[in-house]
Structure formats: structure tokens, C-alpha cells
C-alpha positions as CSV (number, residue, x, y, z in Angstrom):
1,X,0.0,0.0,0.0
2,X,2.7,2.3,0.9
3,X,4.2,1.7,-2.4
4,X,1.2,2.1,-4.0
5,X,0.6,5.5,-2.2
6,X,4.1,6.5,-2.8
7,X,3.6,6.1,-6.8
8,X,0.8,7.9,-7.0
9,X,2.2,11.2,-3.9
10,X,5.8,11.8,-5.6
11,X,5.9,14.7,-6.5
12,X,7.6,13.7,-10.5
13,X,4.6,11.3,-11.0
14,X,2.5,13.5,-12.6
15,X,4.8,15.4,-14.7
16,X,6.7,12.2,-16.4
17,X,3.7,10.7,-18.5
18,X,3.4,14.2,-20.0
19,X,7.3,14.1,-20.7
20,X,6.7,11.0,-22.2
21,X,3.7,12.0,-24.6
22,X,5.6,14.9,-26.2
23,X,8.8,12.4,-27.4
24,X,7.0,10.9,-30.5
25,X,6.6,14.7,-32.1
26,X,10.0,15.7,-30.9
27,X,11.8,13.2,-32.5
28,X,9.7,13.1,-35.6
29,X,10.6,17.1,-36.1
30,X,14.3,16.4,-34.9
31,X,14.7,13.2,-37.8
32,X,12.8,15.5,-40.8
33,X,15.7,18.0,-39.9
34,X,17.9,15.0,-39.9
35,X,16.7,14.2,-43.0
36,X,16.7,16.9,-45.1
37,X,20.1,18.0,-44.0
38,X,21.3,14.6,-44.8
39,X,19.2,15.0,-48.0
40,X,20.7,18.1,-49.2
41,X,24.1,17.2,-48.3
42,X,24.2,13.9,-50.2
43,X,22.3,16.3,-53.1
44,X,25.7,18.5,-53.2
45,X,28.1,15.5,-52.9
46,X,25.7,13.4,-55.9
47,X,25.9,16.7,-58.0
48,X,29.9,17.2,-57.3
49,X,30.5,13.4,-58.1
50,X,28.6,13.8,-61.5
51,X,30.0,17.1,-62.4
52,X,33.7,15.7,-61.5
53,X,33.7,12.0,-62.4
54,X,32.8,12.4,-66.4
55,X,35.2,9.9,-67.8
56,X,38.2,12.5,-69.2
57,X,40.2,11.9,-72.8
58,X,43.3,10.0,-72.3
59,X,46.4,12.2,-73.3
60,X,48.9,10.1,-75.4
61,X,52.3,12.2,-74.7
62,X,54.9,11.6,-77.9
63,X,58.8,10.8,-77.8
64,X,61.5,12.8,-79.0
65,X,63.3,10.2,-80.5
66,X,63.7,10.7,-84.5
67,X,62.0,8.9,-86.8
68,X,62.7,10.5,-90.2
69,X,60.0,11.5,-92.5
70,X,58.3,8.8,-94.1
71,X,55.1,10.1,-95.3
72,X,53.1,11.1,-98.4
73,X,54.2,14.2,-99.3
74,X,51.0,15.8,-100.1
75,X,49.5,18.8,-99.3
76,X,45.9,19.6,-99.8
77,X,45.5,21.6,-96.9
78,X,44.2,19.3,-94.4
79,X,45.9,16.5,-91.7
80,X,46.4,13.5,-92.4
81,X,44.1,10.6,-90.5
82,X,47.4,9.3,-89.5
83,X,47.8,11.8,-86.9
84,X,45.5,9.7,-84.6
85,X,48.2,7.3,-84.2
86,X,49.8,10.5,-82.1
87,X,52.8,12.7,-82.9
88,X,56.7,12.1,-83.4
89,X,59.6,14.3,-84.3
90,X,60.9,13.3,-88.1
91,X,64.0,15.7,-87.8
92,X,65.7,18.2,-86.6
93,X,67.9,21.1,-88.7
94,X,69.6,23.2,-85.7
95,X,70.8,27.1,-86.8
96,X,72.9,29.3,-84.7
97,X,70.5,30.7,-82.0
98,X,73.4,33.3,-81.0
99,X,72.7,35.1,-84.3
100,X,69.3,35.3,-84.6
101,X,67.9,37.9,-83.4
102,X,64.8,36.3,-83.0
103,X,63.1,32.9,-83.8
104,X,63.9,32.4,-87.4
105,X,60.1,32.8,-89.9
106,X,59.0,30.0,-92.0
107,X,57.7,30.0,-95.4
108,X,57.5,26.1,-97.4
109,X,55.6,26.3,-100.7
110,X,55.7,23.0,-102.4
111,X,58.5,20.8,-101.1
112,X,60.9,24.0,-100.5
113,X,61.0,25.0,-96.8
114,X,62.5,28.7,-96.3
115,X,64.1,29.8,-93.1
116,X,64.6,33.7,-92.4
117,X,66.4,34.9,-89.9
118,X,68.2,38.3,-89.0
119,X,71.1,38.6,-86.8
120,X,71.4,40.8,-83.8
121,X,72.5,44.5,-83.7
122,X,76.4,43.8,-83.8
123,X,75.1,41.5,-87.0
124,X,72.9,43.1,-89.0
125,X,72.6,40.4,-92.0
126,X,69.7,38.7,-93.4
127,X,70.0,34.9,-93.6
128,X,67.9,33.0,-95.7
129,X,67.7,29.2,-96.0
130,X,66.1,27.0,-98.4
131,X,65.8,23.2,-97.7
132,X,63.8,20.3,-100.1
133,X,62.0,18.3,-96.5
134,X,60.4,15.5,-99.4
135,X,62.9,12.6,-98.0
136,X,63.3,10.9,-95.1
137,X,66.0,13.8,-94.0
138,X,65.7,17.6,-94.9
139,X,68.3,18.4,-98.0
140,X,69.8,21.8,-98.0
141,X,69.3,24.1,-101.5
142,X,71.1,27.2,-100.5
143,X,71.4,29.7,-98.5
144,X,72.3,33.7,-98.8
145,X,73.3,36.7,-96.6
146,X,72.2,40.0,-97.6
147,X,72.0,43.4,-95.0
148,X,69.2,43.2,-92.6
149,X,66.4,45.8,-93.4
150,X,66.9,49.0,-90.7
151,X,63.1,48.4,-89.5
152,X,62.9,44.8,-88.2
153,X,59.2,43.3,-88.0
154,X,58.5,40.3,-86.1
155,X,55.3,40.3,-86.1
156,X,53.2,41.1,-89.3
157,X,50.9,40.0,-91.5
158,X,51.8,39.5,-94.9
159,X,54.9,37.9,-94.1
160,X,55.9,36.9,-97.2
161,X,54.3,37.5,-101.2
162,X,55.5,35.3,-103.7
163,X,55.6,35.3,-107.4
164,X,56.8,32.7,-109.9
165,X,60.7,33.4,-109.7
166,X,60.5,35.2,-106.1
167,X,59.8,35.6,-102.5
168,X,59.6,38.9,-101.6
169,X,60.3,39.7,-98.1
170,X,59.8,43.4,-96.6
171,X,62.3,45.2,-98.9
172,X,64.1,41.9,-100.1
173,X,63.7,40.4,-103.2
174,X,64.9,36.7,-103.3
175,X,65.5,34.6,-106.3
176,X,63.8,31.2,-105.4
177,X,66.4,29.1,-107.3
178,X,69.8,30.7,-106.5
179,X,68.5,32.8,-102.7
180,X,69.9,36.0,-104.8
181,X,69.2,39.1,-102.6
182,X,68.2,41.9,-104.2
183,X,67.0,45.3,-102.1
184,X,64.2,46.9,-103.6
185,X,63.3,51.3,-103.3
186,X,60.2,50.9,-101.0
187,X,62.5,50.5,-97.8
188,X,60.4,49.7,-94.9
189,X,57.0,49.6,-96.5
190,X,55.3,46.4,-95.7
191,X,54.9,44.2,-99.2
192,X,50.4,43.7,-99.0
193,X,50.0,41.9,-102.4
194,X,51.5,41.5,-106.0
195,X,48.9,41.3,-109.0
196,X,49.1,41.9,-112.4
197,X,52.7,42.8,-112.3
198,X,52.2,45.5,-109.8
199,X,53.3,45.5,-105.8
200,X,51.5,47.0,-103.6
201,X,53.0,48.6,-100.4
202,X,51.8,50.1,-96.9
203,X,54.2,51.9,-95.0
204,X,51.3,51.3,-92.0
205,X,51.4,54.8,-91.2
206,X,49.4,56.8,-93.8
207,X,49.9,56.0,-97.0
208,X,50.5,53.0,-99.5
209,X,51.8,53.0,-103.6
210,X,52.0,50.9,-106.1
211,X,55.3,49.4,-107.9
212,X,56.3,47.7,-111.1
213,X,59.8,46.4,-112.9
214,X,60.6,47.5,-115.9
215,X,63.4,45.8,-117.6
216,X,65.0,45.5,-114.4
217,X,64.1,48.5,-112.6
218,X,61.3,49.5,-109.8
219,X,59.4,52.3,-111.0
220,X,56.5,54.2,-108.3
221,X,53.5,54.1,-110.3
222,X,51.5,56.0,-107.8
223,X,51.2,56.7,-103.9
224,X,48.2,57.1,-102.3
225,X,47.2,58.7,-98.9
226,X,45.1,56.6,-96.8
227,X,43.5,56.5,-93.5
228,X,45.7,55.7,-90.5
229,X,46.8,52.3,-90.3
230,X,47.8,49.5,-88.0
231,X,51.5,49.0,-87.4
232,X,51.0,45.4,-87.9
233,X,49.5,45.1,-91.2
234,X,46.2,43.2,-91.2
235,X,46.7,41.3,-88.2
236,X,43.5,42.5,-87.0
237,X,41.4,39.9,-89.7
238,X,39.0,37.6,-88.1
239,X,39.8,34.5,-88.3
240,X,37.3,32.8,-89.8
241,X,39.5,33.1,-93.3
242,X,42.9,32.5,-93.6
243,X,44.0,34.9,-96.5
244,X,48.1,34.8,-97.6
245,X,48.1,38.2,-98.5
246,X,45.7,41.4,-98.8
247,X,43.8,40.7,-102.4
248,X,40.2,40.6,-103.0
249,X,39.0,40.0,-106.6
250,X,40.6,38.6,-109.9
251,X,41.8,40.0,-113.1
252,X,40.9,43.9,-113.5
253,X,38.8,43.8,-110.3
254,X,40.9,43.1,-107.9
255,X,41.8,45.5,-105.2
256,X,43.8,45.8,-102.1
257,X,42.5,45.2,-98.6
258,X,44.3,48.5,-96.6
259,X,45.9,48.0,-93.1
260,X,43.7,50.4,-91.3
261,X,43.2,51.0,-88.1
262,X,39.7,49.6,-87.8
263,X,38.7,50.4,-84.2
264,X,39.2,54.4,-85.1
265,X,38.7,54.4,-89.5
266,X,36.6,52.9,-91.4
267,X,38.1,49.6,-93.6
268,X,39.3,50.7,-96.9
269,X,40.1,49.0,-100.5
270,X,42.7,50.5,-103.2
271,X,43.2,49.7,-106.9
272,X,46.6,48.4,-107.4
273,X,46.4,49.4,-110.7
274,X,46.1,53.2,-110.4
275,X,45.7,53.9,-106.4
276,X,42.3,54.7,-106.4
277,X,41.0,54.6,-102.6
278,X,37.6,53.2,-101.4
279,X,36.3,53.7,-98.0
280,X,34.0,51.0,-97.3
281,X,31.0,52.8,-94.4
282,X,31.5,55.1,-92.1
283,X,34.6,54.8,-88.7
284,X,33.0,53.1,-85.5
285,X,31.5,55.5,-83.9
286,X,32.6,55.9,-79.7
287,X,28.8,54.4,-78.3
288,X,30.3,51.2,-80.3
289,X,31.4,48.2,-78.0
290,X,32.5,46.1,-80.4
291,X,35.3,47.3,-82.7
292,X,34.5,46.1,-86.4
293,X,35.6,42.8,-87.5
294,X,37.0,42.3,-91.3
295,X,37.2,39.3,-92.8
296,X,38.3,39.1,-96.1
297,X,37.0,37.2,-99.0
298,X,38.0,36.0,-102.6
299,X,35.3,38.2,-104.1
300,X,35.0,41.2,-101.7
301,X,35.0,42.4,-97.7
302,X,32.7,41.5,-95.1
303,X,32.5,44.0,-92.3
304,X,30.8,42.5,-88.8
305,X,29.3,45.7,-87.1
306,X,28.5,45.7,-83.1
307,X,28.5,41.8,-83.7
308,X,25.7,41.4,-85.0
309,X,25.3,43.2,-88.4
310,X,27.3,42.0,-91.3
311,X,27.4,44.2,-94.4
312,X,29.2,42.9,-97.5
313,X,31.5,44.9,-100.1
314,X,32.6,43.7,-103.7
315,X,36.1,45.2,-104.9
316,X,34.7,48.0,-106.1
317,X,33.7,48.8,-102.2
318,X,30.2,48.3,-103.4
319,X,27.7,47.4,-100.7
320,X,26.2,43.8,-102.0
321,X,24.5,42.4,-98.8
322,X,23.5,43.2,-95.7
323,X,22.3,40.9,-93.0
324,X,22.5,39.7,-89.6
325,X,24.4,36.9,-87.9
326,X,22.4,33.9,-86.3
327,X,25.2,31.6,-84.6
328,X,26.3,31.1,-81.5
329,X,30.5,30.4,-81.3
330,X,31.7,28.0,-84.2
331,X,34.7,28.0,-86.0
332,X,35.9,27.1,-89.8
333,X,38.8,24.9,-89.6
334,X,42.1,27.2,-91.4
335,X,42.8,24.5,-94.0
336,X,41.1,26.3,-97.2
337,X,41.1,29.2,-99.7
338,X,39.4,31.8,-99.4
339,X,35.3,31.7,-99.7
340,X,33.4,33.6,-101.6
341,X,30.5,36.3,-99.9
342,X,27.9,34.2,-100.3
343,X,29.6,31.3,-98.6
344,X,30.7,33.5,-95.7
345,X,26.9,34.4,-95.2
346,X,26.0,30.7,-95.0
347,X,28.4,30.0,-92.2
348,X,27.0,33.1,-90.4
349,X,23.4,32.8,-90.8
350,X,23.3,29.0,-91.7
351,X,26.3,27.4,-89.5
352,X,28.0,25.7,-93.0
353,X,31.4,26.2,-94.4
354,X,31.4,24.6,-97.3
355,X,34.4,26.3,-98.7
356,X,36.9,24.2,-95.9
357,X,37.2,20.9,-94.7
358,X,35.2,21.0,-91.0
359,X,33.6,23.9,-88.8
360,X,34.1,23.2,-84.8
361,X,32.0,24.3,-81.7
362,X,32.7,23.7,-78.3
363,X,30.2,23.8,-75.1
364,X,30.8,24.3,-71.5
365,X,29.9,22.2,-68.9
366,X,26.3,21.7,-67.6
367,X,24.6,20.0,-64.2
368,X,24.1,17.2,-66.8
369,X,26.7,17.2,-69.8
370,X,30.5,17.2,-69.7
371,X,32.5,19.9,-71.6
372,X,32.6,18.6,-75.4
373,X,34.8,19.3,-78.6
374,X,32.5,18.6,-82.0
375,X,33.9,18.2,-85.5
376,X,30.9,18.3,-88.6
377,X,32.6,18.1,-91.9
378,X,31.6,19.6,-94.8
379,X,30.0,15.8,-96.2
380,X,28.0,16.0,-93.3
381,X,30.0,13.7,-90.7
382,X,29.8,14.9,-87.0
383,X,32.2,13.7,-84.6
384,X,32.7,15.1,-81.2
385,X,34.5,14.3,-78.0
386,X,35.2,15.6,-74.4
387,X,38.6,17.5,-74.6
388,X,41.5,16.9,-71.7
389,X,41.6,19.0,-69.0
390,X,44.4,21.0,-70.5
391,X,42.6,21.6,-73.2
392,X,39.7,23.4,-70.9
393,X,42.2,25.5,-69.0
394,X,44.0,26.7,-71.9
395,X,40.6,27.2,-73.9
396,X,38.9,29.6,-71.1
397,X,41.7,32.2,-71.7
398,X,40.8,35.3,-73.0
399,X,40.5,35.3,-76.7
400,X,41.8,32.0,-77.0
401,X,39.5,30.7,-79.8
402,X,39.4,34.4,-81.3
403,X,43.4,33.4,-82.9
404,X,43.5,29.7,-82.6
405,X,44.5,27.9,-85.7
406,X,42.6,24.4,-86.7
407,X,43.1,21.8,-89.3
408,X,41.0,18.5,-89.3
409,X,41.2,15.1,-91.6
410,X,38.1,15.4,-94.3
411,X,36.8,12.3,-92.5
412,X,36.6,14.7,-89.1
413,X,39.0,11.6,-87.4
414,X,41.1,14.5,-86.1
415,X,41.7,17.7,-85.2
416,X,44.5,19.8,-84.8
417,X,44.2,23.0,-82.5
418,X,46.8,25.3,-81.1
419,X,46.1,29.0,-80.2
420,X,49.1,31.7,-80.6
421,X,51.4,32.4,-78.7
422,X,54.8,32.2,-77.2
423,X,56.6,28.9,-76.7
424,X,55.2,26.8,-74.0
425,X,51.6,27.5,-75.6
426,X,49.6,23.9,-76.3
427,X,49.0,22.1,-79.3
428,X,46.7,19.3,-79.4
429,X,46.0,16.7,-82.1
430,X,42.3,15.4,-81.1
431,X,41.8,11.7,-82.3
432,X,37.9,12.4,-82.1
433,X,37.3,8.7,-83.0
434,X,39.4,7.7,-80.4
435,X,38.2,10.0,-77.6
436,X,42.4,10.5,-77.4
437,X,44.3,13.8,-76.6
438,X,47.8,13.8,-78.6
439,X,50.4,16.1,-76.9
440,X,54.2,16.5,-77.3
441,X,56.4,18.9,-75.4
442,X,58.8,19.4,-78.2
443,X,55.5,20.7,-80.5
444,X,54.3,22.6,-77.0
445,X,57.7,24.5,-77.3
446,X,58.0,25.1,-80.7
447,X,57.0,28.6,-82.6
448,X,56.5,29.6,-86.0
449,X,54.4,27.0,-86.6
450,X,53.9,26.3,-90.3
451,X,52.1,23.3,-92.4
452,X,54.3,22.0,-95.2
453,X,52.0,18.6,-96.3
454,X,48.9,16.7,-94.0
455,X,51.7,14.8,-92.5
456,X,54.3,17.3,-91.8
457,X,54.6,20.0,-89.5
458,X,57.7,22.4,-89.1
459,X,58.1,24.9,-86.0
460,X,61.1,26.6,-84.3
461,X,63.0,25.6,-80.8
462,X,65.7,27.4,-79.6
463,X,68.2,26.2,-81.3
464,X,67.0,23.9,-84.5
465,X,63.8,24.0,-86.6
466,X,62.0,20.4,-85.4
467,X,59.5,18.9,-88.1
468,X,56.4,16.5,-86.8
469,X,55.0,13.9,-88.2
470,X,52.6,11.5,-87.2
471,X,53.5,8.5,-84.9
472,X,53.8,4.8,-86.2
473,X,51.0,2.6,-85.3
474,X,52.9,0.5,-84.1
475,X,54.4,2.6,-81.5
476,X,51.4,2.7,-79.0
């Protein structure tokens, strides 16, 4: 009884069954916390795991050992297939890095590869080297001294114009057979394009004139005053074409494409025939974000206004189109001559380039879709592939894809991309097929890239030109 009685007197007795009732709704509200914290934490960890464990390209890093060149010796402006078998160094040809002044420029036209380099202050020469690279080993044709012009450009675009017998070269004139060099009277005016026996010259300050040889001797035919231009020629072209020198047109309509200073004058044509100047619109105005992008085409100019508004000039600086662009980014590979108007308005409004080999887009990453590379040909194949990570970093720079240059294989098996710039800048060889990255250091260091066939690639290293060439098979 006195237990009984002592149960039902203490003092705790009637405040523990209340206790007791309010557990169930206490620990339902403390396990929903429980469980969406838990919830949204495994949310985050599933959505880093997906964004971060996309299966990435394998990188296939090449040897330096030399193989020799053993390929087709064709060039038709694209890359060779082979190139998905990775890349190898064919030769080397080393030059004395003490006199050159800087990395020597490279200039092949058929099977003749021309080095030009200029010596230092205390050796002011001009040294020009021609080499045959069709065997195995590159063969040595000749090679000439002459004085080093007094204005040295390094960076300018054209390099080089070429006729039948000659390269000509800033104020050089070089005999392609015998490396001859001859000085010719425009000094340090840049050399924009040779037609119809005339040379046209910029000095890219103010004005440009015209030139012909006469049994032998130069003779001005005319000088014209233009608006101010850009020190280094038309290196200010988009890249969507990839023009050797500055002509527009064919036979009596051809014309001139000036190097103006397009983000302060309008762009501006000239006759190399009598000088006549044609200014094609009206200078971006200040309100203008964008400054005007000018790509030039076999049969005219197109001008890109505020990005968006592209108006199109034949030779004569005659306005032929005007229209808008549709597209989102997407590149032409730079393996073709140049298109005509009409098929530059197709890649802008329709995404084609029929004129070259492939055009290439790239997307980011989403929530749901890794970052991807994609390759349509102009037949209509579409590979595409996720890039390394390399590839990513070095593509978010700024501009990057703005001055990148691309060749791909006509089957879209592979891609080549490097962007400019010093040495140390990438270069990959995309085996799209393959979902393969091909790297080598020795192509990472090289400069002065230039394309002699599909299969052969020559840069400059610090102390030797280095030629690529795909890897065997066999090798991997």
C-alpha cells in the first residue's frame, strides 16, 4: 500500500507521463531536420561526383626520338588521319641561335621550306635558308646573306608575297632558285600583295603605292594617302579566313585590302592598278562596344558591325548584302582558300562552311553534360568528344579561340588546334574517334608553326627548326 501511495504522492509522478507523450513529435521534427540536411548534403556530394567524375580523354604524350619523314608528301591543306596514331619528331635542322635575333620565320611552298632569320645589332645580315623536306632527312638548297632591313618586324601580317621566280620579303627580293638578294626602293614599307605585275606597299602609317619592274628597274606608279593604319599590317582579320596576303578580286577587279586601323577608321580598299582609294561605311562611332571585324574574301570584304550586323563589299567597295548573324560560337577549320560572300553568309546565318574541310564548336559544362569538342565536316559527318583537361584550361583564356588555328582530316577523325602564342603554348591533335588527346612537349615548345603537307609539320625551338610527323602505329 505504501508503495502504492508512494507512486501515486511523488511529486515527479504527474509530470513524467506528460514528458513522455511529447517524445514521439519531438523526435519526428528532430529526424525530418535529420533528413533533409542529410538530404541536401548527399544532393551537393551526388551533384559534385557527377560534375567531376565524367570519364576524361586519355592524353597520349609523344617521344622525341627521330623517326625521319616517311610520309606522303601531299598537301591539300588538311591532316592526315594518321595523326591519330599520335605525334613524333621526323628531324631536326639546328641554326645558330646566337645570331638570330629572334626565332627564325618559316615559309615552305611545295616541297621547299624557307628559313629567315636576322642577326642581332652587332650582325645586322639577313640569312635566308632553303631546304627540299620530301625525303626521309631535310636536303639543304642554298642559302644567302644580304644586309638586314633597318626596321625589323616580327610580327606582321603578310609575311611573305610570292611570285613565280621570287619571294619577296619586306624590302628583299629573293630569287627562289639561286637565294639572290636583291634590295628593292620601298624600304620599310610592308609588301600587302602582287597582282598583275604590280606590288602593292603600306608603309602602315598613312599612305601605301603601287610598284612595277621594268626591264629591271622598280618604277612608283603611284602613292596614295590613306586612313591611319595599323602598325602590324592586317593582323587584325577575323579568323574565320585565312588569306596569304591582302587581295580581294581577280583579273581587272581586284583590289587591295588597306591595313587600317579599324577600331578608329573605317576599312578601306585601293586599286593596285592606279591607287584609287575606297572607304568601305563610315569609322565606329565611340557608343560602339565592339570594334568592327573584317574578314576578307575571294570576291570582296565582309565587315561584322556591333556583332551582329554584317554588311558585304565587292572590290569595287560596293555594298552587296546586308544581313545579320544567327550563330552562337563556331569555328571554320584554317585548312582552305578563301570563300566567296555568299559562302561567308551561310556559315553566319546558316552554320556551313562549305568552302573548308570541318567547322568546330565547343560547349561548356552543364549540371548534366560534360565539356565537349565537335567536329561536322563539310560531307555531313559529326564527330565530337570531351577535350582533356588541358585543353579546358588553356581554352577559357581570354581570346583564345578568337586566334587559334585548326586543321582537321576530311573524315573529321582528327583535329589539330593550337592557339598563338609564345613557346610553352599547347598544341593538341584530337583523335575524335578515339576520344584520345595527342600532346608532345617538343611541339608545346616550338613557334613559327607552319604546315608544309597533311603529315608534316615544321616549328622553331631554340636552337633547331623540329618537323612532326605522325607517330607509327605500331608505336602505342
Amino acid at each position: 500500500m505504501s508503495s502504492n501511495d508512494s507512486m501515486d504522492t511523488h511529486p515527479e509522478a504527474s509530470r513524467a507521463p506528460r514528458r513522455r507523450s511529447h517524445v514521439p513529435w519531438l523526435s519526428f521534427f528532430l529526424l525530418t531536420w535529420v533528413a533533409f540536411i542529410l538530404a541536401f548534403i548527399l544532393n551537393m556530394c551526388d551533384q559534385h561526383v557527377v560534375r567531376r567524375t565524367w570519364p576524361s580523354a586519355d592524353v597520349n604524350w609523344g617521344n622525341s626520338s627521330l623517326t625521319g619523314y616517311h610520309g606522303t608528301a601531299k598537301d591539300t591543306r588538311t591532316i592526315s588521319p594518321e595523326w591519330a596514331s599520335g605525334v613524333a619528331v621526323a628531324w631536326t635542322q639546328p641554326f645558330d641561335a646566337a645570331a638570330a635575333a629572334v626565332p627564325p620565320r618559316l615559309f615552305a611552298e611545295g616541297s621547299t621550306l624557307y628559313a629567315v632569320s636576322y642577326g642581332p645589332n652587332s650582325n645586322p645580315v639577313t640569312t635566308i635558308s632553303a631546304y627540299d623536306v620530301s625525303g626521309t632527312e631535310p636536303s639543304a638548297l642554298w642559302t644567302s646573306t644580304g644586309p638586314r632591313p633597318p626596321r625589323l618586324r616580327t610580327y606582321v601580317f603578310p609575311e611573305f608575297l610570292s611570285t613565280d621566280t621570287h619571294l619577296i620579303i619586306g624590302p628583299l627580293l629573293v630569287d627562289k632558285t639561286t637565294g639572290d638578294q636583291t634590295h628593292v626602293p620601298w624600304g620599310d614599307d610592308l609588301p600587302m600583295g602582287f597582282t598583275q605585275g604590280v606590288v602593292v606597299t603600306c608603309d602602315t602609317v598613312e599612305t601605301c603605292s603601287g610598284w612595277t619592274n621594268e626591264a629591271g628597274t622598280w618604277t612608283q606608279r603611284w602613292s596614295t594617302r590613306t586612313s591611319p593604319q595599323n602598325r602590324t599590317g592586317l593582323t587584325f582579320l577575323s579568323p574565320i579566313t585565312h588569306p596569304t596576303d591582302a587581295l580581294t578580286g581577280s583579273g581587272e577587279n581586284t583590289s587591295v585590302l588597306v591595313p587600317v586601323d579599324v577600331s578608329h577608321a573605317a576599312p578601306q580598299l585601293i586599286d593596285p592598278r592606279t591607287g584609287e582609294l575606297r572607304t568601305l561605311g563610315t569609322p565606329p562611332s565611340k557608343d560602339e562596344e565592339i570594334k568592327p571585324q573584317v574578314t576578307l574574301a575571294s570576291d570582296g570584304v565582309a565587315v561584322l558591325r556591333d556583332g551582329n550586323t554584317v554588311t558585304a563589299y565587292d572590290p569595287s567597295g560596293t555594298v552587296v548584302d546586308t544581313y545579320k548573324i544567327t550563330i552562337d560560337w563556331v569555328r571554320p577549320t584554317s585548312d582552305a582558300s578563301l570563300p566567296t560572300l555568299e559562302q561567308l553568309r551561310s556559315f553566319y546565318t546558316k552554320e556551313t562552311a562549305p568552302w573548308t574541310t570541318s567547322f568546330v564548336s565547343a560547349e561548356g559544362a552543364t549540371d548534366h553534360s560534360p565539356p565537349s569538342l565537335e567536329v561536322s565536316t563539310s560531307t555531313g559527318e559529326s564527330l565530337s568528344m570531351q577535350p582533356d583537361g588541358a585543353f579546358l584550361k588553356e581554352s577559357s583564356q581570354p581570346n583564345f579561340f578568337s586566334s587559334v588555328a585548326m586543321r582537321s582530316s576530311a573524315d573529321g577523325s582528327v583535329l589539330y588546334l593550337r592557339g598563338a602564342g609564345p613557346a610553352g603554348t599547347p598544341a593538341f591533335v584530337f583523335a575524335m574517334a578515339d576520344n584520345v588527346t595527342n600532346r608532345s612537349e617538343q611541339l608545346d615548345e616550338a613557334t613559327n608553326l607552319t604546315w608544309v603537307y597533311d603529315d608534316l609539320l615544321v616549328g622553331v625551338t631554340k636552337e633547331s627548326l623540329v618537323a612532326f610527323t605522325p607517330a607509327s602505329p605500331s608505336a602505342h
